[in-house]
N, C-alpha and C positions, 0 to 999 in steps of 0.2 A: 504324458509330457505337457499337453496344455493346459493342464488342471494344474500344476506344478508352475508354470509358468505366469499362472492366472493367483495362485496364492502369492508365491512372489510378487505381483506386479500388487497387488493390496496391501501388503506388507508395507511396499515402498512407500505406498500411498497413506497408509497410515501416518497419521503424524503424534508425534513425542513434542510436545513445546516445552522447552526447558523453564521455571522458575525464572524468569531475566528479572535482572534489578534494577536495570534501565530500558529506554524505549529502545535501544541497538544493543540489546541483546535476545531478543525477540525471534526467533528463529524455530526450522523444522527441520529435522533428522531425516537427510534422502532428499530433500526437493529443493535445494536451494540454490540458487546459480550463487556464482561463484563472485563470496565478499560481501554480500548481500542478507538481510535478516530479514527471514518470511516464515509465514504460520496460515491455519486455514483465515479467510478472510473474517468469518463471524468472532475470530481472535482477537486479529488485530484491529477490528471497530470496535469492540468491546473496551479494549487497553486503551485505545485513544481516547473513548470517550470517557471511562473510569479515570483514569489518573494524569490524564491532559486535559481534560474537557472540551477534547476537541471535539469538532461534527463537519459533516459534508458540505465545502465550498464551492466546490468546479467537481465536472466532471468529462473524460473524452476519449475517445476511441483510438488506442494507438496501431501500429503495427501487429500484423498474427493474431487479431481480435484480443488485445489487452486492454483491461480496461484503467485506465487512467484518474485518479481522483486527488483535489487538494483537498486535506481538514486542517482545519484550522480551530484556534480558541480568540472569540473577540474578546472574552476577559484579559487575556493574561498575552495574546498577542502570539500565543507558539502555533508552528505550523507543521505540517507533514504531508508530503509525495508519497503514494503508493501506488503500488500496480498490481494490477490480481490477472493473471495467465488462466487462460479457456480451462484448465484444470480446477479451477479454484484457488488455489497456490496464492498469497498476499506478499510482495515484500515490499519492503519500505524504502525508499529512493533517496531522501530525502528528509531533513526537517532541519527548522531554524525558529528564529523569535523574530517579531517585528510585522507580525502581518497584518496588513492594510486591507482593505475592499473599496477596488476602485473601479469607479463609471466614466472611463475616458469617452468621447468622443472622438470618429475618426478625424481625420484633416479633410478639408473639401479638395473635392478633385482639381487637381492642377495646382494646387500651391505645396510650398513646400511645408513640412511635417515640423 
C-alpha cells in the first residue's frame, strides 16, 4: 500500500507544462493552487529570461519558507512576482510594465515621512 501511495504521490509530483502562448498560461497539472500558473522553477526562469528578458531583482523569505523574488527587464521595463513553495513548485503572482530601481532613503528619525 505504501509503494502505491508513494508512485501516486510522484505521479502528482510529476509535472506536464502545457505549450502556454503567453506568460499566464504557464502552469503544472496537480500542484497549482487555485487561479494561479505555476511550473517547476528552472521553468519558469528559463521563460522569463528567454522571451521577457527578464532576470532577478529582489529577493525574500515569505511565510511557510516561500521563497519570494521580483524579475524584471531594464530594457523593456516588464516585471514579474513569483513564489516558489519548499516543494519546488514556481507560480507567478504577478506581472506588469513600468519597472523602475529605486534607492530611496529612509526619513530621519522623528520627522515626518
Amino acid at each position: 500500500m505504501l509503494a502505491a501511495t508513494q508512485v501516486q504521490a510522484q505521479t502528482q509530483a510529476q509535472t506536464q507544462v502545457q505549450n502556454p502562448q503567453s506568460q499566464n498560461q504557464l502552469e503544472v497539472q496537480g500542484q497549482r493552487p487555485a487561479g494561479q500558473n505555476c511550473a517547476p522553477r528552472p521553468k519558469v526562469i528559463a521563460r522569463l529570461a528567454e522571451k521577457y528578458g527578464e532576470t532577478r531583482q529582489s529577493i525574500g523569505l515569505g511565510s511557510q519558507n516561500a521563497v519570494v523574488e521580483v524579475f524584471a527587464s531594464q530594457e523593456t521595463g516588464s516585471w514579474t512576482i513569483i513564489v516558489t513553495m519548499a516543494n519546488g513548485v514556481t507560480c507567478l503572482l504577478a506581472s506588469g510594465q513600468a519597472f523602475e530601481t529605486l534607492a530611496e532613503t529612509l526619513p530621519v528619525a522623528g520627522t515626518d515621512a
